[in-house]
N, C-alpha and C positions, 0 to 999 in steps of 0.2 A: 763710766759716766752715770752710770742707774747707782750706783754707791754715793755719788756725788751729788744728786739729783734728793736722793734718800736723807742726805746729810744736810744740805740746804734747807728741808723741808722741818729737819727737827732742829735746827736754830731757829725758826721761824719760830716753832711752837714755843718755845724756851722764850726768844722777846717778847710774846704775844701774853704767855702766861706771867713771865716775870712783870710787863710791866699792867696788867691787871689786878695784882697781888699788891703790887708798890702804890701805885693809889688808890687803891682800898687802905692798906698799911697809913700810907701821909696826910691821905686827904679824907680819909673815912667816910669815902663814897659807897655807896651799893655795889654789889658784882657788874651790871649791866651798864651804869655808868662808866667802870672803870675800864670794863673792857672795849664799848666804845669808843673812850677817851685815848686808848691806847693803838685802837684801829688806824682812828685817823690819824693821830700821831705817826706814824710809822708811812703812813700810806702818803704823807703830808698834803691832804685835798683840800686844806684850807679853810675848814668849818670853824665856828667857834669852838672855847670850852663850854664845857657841860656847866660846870661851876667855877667860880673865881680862884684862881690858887696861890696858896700859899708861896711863901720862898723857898721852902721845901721843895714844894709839888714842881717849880719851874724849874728848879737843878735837875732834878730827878728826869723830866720831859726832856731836857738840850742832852741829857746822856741817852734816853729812849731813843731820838730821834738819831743821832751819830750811831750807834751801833743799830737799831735797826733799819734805818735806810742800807747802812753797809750791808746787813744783812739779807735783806732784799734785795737789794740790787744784785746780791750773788748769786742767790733764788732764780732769780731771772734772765739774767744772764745762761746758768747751767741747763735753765729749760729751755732757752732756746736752742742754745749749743746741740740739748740732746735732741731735737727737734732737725735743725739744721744738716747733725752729722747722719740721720738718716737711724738711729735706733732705734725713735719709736715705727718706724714704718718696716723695719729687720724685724721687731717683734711680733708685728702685726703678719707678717709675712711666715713665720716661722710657726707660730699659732693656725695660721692657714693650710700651711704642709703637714702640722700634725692631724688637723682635722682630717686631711684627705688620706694622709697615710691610715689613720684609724678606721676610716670605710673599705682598706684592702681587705680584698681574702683572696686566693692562689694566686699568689703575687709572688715575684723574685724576691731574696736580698742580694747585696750583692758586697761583700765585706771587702776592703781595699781599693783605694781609685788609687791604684799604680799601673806600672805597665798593660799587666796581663787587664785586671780591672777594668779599663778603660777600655778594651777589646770587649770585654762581655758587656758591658754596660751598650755599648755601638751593636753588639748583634739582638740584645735584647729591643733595644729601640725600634732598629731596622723590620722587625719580625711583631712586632704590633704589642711585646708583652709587659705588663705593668712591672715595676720592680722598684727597691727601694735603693739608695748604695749609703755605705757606711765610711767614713774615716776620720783618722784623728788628726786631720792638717784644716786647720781654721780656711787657706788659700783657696784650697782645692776643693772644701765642700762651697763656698760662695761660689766659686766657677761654675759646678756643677749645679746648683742652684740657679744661676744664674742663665746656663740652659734650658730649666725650664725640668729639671730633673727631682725626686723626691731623693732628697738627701742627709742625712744626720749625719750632726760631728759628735766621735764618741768613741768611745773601746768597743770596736766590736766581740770584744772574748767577754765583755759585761753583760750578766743577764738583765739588765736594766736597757740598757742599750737595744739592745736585740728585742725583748718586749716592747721599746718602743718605735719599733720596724714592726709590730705588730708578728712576731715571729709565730707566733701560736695562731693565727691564719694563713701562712706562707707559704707555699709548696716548696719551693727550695732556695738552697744558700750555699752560693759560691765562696768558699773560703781561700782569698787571694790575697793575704798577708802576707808580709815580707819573710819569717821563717816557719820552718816547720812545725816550731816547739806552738806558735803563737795559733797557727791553724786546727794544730792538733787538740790545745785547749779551746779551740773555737768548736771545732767539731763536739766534745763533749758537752759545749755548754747550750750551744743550740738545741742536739736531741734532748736534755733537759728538759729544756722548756715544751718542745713537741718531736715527739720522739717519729711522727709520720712523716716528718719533713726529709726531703732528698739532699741529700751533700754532696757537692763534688768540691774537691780542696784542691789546691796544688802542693807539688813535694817535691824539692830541690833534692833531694838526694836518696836514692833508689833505697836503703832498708825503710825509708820512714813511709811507705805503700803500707806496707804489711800493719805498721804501726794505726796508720789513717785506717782503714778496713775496719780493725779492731774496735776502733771507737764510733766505729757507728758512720762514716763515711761510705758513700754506694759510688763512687768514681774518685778516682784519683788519678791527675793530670800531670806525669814530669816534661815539663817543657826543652829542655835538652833536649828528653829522648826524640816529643815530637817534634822538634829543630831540627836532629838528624836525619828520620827519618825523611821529614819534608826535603830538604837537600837532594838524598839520595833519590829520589822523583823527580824533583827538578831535573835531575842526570839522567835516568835510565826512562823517564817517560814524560818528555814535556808535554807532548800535546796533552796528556790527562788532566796533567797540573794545570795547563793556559787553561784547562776548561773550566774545571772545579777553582778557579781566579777568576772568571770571566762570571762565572755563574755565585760567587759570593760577592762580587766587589760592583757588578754590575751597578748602574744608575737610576736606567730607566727605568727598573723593573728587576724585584729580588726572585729570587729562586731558591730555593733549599731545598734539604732531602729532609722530610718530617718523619715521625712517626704517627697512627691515626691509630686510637683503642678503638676496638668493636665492642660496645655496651649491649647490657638484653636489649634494653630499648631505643638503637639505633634502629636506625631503617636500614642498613645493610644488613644485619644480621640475618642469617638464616637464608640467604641470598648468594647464586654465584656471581664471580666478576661480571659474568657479561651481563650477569640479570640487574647488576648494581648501577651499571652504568659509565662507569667510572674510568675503563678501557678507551670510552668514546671521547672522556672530555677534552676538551681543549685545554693544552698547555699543561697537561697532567700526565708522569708515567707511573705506573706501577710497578715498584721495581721489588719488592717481596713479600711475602705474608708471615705471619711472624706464629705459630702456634704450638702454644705449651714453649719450648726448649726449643724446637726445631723452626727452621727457617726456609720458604718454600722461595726460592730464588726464580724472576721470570715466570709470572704462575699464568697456566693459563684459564681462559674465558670460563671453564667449567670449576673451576677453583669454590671452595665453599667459603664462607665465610660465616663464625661460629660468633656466639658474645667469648668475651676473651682474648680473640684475635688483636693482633696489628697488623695493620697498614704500612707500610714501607714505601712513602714518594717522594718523588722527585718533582717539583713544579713550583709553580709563584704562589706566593705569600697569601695571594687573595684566595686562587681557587681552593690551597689547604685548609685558610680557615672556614670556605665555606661547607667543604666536607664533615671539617671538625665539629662544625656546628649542627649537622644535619640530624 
């Protein structure tokens, strides 16, 4: 439509200039003369001529007028069309996503709105954090768009693409492409761009771990295996699964297991559990401390808490971020 919009636009010029030139040419009028005489001609509003014209000049005008009426009227026609069919307000809208994607920093990406995609896209939501998603189906990013999601259609294995998810602010990038070869070049072209950024990929088929690692990948997810695995839980221990289902799927009220850094300049630092507070809260457990390597499982009250450290909980969405913020 913008080609046709574009094309419209330079027949216009072409009647407008040709027939400016032609009666200057016939009628050996002035520039501004001719180009008036040619305006209203076209636009047919009814004015006089400028000056008297020859038999020339009146051939010349009934051919102006057939081809550029035609011509404008197709002009107009195409600008409403592009108007109508809602392009200029996609453009407008899509200029507006890039603005706000430009203002991210420690935002998600989130490359593939397929299966699995669409699962990280809904937990990212769910859990309050910004992110962007990538794919290359015209459908499927309007949908997601259309939720209210920041979205681009594109290659995401393109360092163009991914710079324009603003990747070189982005804390991390889900790589959830349909194969492995395509993630794998995703993973090296990301850390490219910023090599501090966290990758988890996905990998259909168990040697291509080793392969992801290698390139700069810090998780690697095969969904089989965790398909099995989940299964086998289903069977040897429902109540744990109804829980950890109860407590992601939930409605009222989300719940996760976070992890919380200990900074110098948090206010836990330097502080035991019970001096922290944090034992006491409502709707909050502590369920490990996380220091250097080693992992202090059930820790208790007298517990220190170093910069460095992590948090290991379990509780709703509100009260972790407002730990996290503390």
């Amino acid at each position: 439509m913008i080609k046709r919009l574009l094309f419209a636009l330079i027949l216009l010029v072409i009647v407008i200039v040709s027939g400016t030139l032609g009666y200057m040419l016939i009628e050996k009028w002035r520039f501004l003369d001719s180009f008036y005489m040619t305006v209203i001609t076209i636009a047919s509003v009814g004015f006089m001529e400028v000056n008297p014209l020859s038999q020339q000049g009146r051939i010349f005008t009934i051919f102006l007028i057939i081809f550029g009426m035609g011509i404008l009227l197709f002009g107009i026609s195409t600008f409403t069309a592009f108007l109508v069919e809602g392009e200029l307000s996609e453009i407008l809208r899509r200029r507006k996503m890039e603005k706000s994607i430009s203002g991210l920093t420690g935002h998600y990406i989130v490359c593939g709105i397929g299966t699995i995609g669409r699962h990280i896209i809904e937990e990212l939501h769910q859990t309050g954090r910004n992110f962007v998603a990538i794919d290359t189906s015209e459908d499927v990013c309007r949908e997601s768009a259309g939720r209210g999601m920041l979205v681009i259609k594109g290659d995401s294995t393109s360092s163009s693409v991914l710079r324009s998810a603003n990747a070189a602010k982005a804390k991390g990038v889900f790589c959830s492409l349909h194969t492995d070869a395509e993630n794998l070049l995703l993973i090296l072209t990301a850390k490219g761009i910023n090599p501090s950024l966290r990758i988890v990929s996905k990998a259909e088929e168990d040697e291509s771990e080793e392969k992801m690692v290698r390139a700069g990948a810090d998780g690697v997810v095969l969904p089989k295996h965790i398909g099995g695995l989940r299964m086998a839980s289903a069977m040897v221990r429902p109540e744990a699964v109804s829980f950890l289902d109860t407590m992601l799927k939930g409605q009222e009220e989300t719940y996760r297991v976070e992890d919380v850094s200990i900074t110098e300049d948090s206010i836990f630092a330097g502080k035991t559990l019970k001096e922290s507070g944090l034992p006491e809260k409502r709707g909050l457990s502590v369920v490990a401390v996380k220091k250097k390597e080693r992992y202090v499982f059930n820790p208790s009250g007298d517990e220190r808490l170093d910069a460095g450290d992590a948090l290991i909980l379990i509780g709703e969405i509100k009260s972790i971020k407002e730990i996290r913020s503390a």
